[in-house]
N, C-alpha and C positions, 0 to 999 in steps of 0.2 A: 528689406526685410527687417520686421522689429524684432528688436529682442532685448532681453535684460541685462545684458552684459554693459559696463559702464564702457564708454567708447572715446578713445584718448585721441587728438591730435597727432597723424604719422607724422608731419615735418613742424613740430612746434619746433623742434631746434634750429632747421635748416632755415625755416624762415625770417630769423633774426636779423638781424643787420644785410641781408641781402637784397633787401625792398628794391624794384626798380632796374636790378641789373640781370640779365640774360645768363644763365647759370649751364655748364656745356653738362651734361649727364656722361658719368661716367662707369663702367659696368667696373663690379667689386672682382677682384681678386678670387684664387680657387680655393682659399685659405678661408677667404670674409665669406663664400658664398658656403660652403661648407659650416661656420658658423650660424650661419641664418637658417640651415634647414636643422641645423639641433637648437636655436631660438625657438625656430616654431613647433619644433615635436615636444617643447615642454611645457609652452603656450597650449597649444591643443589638449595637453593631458591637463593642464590645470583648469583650461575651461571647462572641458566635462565633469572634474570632479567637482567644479561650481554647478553646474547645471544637474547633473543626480542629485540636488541636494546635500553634499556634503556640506557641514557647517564649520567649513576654516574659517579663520578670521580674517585674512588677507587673500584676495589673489595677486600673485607676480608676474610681474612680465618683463623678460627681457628686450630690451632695446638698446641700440648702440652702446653697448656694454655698459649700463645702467640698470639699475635694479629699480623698476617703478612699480609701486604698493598701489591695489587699488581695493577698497573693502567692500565686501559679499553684502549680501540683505541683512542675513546677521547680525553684522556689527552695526550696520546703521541703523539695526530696530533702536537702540540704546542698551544702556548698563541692563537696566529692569528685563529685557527680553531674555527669554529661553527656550529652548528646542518644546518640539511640541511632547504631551504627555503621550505614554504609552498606551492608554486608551485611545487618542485621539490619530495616532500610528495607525494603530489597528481597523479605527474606522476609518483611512483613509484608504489601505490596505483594501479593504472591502469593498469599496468602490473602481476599483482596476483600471484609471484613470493610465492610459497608456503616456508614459516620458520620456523611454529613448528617441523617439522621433526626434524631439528637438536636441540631440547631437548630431544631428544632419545639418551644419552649417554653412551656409553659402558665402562662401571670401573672393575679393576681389585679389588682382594681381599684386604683388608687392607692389611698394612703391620704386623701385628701382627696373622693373621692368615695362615697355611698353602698353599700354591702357589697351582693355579690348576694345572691339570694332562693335559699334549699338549693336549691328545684328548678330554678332554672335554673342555680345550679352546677354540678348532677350532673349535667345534661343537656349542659352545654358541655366537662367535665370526658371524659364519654363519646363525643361526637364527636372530640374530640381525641384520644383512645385508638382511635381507628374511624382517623383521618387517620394517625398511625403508625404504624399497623398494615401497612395498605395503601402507606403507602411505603417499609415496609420490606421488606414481599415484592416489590414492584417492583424495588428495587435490589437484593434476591437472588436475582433473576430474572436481571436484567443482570449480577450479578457472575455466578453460572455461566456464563453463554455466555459472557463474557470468558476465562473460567477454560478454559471447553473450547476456544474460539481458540485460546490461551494455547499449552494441551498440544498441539493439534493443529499450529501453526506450529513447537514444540520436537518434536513426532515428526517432523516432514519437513526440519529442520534437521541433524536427527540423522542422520536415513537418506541426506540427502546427502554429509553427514561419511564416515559411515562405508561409500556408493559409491563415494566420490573416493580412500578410502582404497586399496577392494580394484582400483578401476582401477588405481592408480599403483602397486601394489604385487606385482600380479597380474595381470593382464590385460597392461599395455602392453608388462613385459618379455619376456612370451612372445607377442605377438601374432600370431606368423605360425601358432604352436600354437592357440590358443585362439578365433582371431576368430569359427571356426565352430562354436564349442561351445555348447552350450545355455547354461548359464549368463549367456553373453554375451549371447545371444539374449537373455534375459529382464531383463537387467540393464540391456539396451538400451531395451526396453518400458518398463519403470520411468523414463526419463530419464538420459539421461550429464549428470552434475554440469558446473558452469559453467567450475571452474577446469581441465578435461580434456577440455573438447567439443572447442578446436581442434583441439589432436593426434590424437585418433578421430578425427573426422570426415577429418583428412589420411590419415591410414593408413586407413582406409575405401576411402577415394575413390582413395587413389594417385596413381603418375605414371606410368603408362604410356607419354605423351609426350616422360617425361625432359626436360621444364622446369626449367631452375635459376634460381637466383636471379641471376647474373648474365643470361641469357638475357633475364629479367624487366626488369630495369634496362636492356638495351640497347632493347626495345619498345618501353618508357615511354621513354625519352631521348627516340626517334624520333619517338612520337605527338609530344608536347609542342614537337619542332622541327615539325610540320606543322601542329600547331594554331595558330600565333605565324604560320606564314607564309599560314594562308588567308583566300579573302577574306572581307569585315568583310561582305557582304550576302549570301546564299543563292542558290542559281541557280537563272533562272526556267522554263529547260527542263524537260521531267523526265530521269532518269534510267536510261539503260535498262543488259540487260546489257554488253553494247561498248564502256560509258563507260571512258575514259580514266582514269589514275590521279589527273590533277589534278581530272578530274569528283567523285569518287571524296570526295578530301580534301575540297574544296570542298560538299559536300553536310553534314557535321559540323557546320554551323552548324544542319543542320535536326534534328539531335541535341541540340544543344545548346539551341535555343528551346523544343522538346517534348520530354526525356530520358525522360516517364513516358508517353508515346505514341510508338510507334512504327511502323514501317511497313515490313510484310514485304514489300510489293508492290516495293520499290525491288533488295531484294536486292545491296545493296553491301556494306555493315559486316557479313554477316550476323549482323546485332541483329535479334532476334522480340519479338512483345509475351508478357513475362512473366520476363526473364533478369535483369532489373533488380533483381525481387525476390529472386532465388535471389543473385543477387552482393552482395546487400545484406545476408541474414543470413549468408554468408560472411566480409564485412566484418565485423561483427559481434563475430564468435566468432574471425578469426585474425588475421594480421596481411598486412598487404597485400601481399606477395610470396605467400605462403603461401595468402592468400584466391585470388588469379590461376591458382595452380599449381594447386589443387581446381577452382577453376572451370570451365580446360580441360579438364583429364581428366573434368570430369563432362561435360559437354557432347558429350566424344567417346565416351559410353554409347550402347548402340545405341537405346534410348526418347528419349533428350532428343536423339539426333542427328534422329530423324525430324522434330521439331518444330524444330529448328535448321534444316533445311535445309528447311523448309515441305513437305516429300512429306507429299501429300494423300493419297494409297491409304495410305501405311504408318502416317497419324496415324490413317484410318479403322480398322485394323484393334488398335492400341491403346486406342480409342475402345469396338469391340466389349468387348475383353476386359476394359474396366473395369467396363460394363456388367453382363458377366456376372458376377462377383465385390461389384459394388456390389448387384445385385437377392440375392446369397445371404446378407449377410452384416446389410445394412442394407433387407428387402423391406421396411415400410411408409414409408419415407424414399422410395426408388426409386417406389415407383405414385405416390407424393405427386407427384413428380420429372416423371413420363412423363405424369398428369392435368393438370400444368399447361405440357406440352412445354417442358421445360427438358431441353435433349442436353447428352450432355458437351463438345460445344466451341464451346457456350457458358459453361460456370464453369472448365472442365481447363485451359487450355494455361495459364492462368498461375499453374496451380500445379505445370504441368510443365516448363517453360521460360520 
């Protein structure tokens, strides 16, 4: 088997002066054999770190308690040679050119033990060419699909580059032109990139309300003085609709112990279960003035009002229509849906409010 490793003479010593004479072999000590198997466990680890690649300048090897230097590729490129560039890394990198394999190295017996028998060299000689084999279609198995991740993660990297581009470049300056154009439509489908979701989705949504930012800031001040002045335990009446404003404040602690349960039945904050989530990828994606200003105008749509203000006839009648659009669009998803009586309000309102 070839390979790159420089390859030394095992008996250049023993051969010396002993030309011609019958030499009796004699098996090493438990002490010397025990030395030879920690010889070769550091032989072995120094070869491999030759063979990954690493750029030592010497490989060592022990022998008969000699320290014999043999040098790498490296060093015999000359002075002038150097590791390759970090571009040229990375282009190799991209190639997924599989190299553990060749730490599969086939050795013969020491020289201190009897020589194999041909046929079970050829025989171990050819397993070992069967073990190679097989792990190197293994790992060019794995480098492909790395390889197709690879491209695949650099197509969608690219397609978002150059989405964000034609947003920022085209779309947002003409928005009040273009928002209802096909294109948009479709560009929409495809995903609005990260660095321009918040401003779509703001100019999407609007302000109908005419919310500003100071508006915002005078709300928050207020909550924040009502939060500080209410009281520290929860009130144990309920709450109906007549309550007072202090009732009112005072009930925020039962927001505050459950924020991801809520309770339309109370009808105070008009908080429903489901608004938490819509204000959380809000949060998200803009920034907190910003995120509050979309929130309400979304909220005052006339689908998310019906479920804001808990009207049951007009949720029923959204309920219908999704229905009908859900059996045309998604039919064996929907019979799956209605065979195991799952309605829509049980999964919808909180992905509509």
């Amino acid at each position: 088997m070839s390979s790159s490793y420089e390859s030394y003479d095992e008996e250049e010593e023993d051969g010396k002066g002993n030309m011609g004479k019958k030499m009796r072999h004699q098996w090493p000590s438990e002490e010397a054999s025990m030395d030879l198997v920690k010889d070769a466990r550091i032989c072995a680890f120094l070869l491999r770190k030759k063979r990954f690649g690493q750029w030592t300048k010497l490989l060592c090897v022990i022998k008969d308690n000699k320290l014999l230097e043999y040098e790498t590729k490296s060093s015999r490129a000359g002075p002038g040679h150097s590791p390759p560039s970090p571009r040229q890394s990375v282009r190799k990198n991209l190639d997924f050119e599989p190299h553990s394999t060749t730490a599969l190295i086939l050795e013969d017996r020491p020289a201190n033990l009897p020589a194999k028998p041909a046929e079970e060299a050829q025989k171990h000689r050819q397993q070992y060419e069967e073990m190679v084999a097989q792990a190197k279609k293994r790992e060019l198995k794995e480098a492909q699909k790395r390889r197709k991740q690879l491209e695949d993660r650099c197509r969608v990297e690219d397609g978002i580059g150059n989405a964000a581009q034609t947003w920022n470049q085209e779309i947002l300056p003409n928005w009040s032109t273009m928002c209802t154009s096909r294109r948009v439509r479709e560009l929409w489908w495809q995903g609005v990139p990260p660095s321009v979701r918040g401003k779509v989705w703001s100019l999407a949504v609007g302000n109908e309300l005419n919310i500003t930012h100071e508006l915002y800031n005078i709300c928050l001040a207020r909550a924040r003085d009502k939060w500080k002045s209410m009281p520290t335990t929860p009130p144990t009446e309920p709450v109906t609709e007549g309550s007072s404003l202090a009732d009112r404040e005072a009930s925020l602690e039962l927001i505050k112990l459950d924020i991801s349960r809520t309770f339309p039945h109370l009808c105070i904050f008009q908080q429903v279960q489901g608004m938490s989530f819509i204000a959380a990828v809000l949060i998200l994606n803009l920034d907190t003035a910003d995120a509050f200003i979309a929130f309400a105008n979304l909220l005052n749509k006339p689908c998310q009002m019906a479920f804001f203000r808990v009207d049951h006839s007009l949720m029923l009648t959204y309920f219908a229509a999704f229905e009908v659009f859900f059996e045309e669009n998604l039919p064996k998803l929907f019979a799956h849906f209605k065979e195991n009586n799952l309605t829509p309000d049980i999964y919808l309102i909180d992905w509509t409010c």
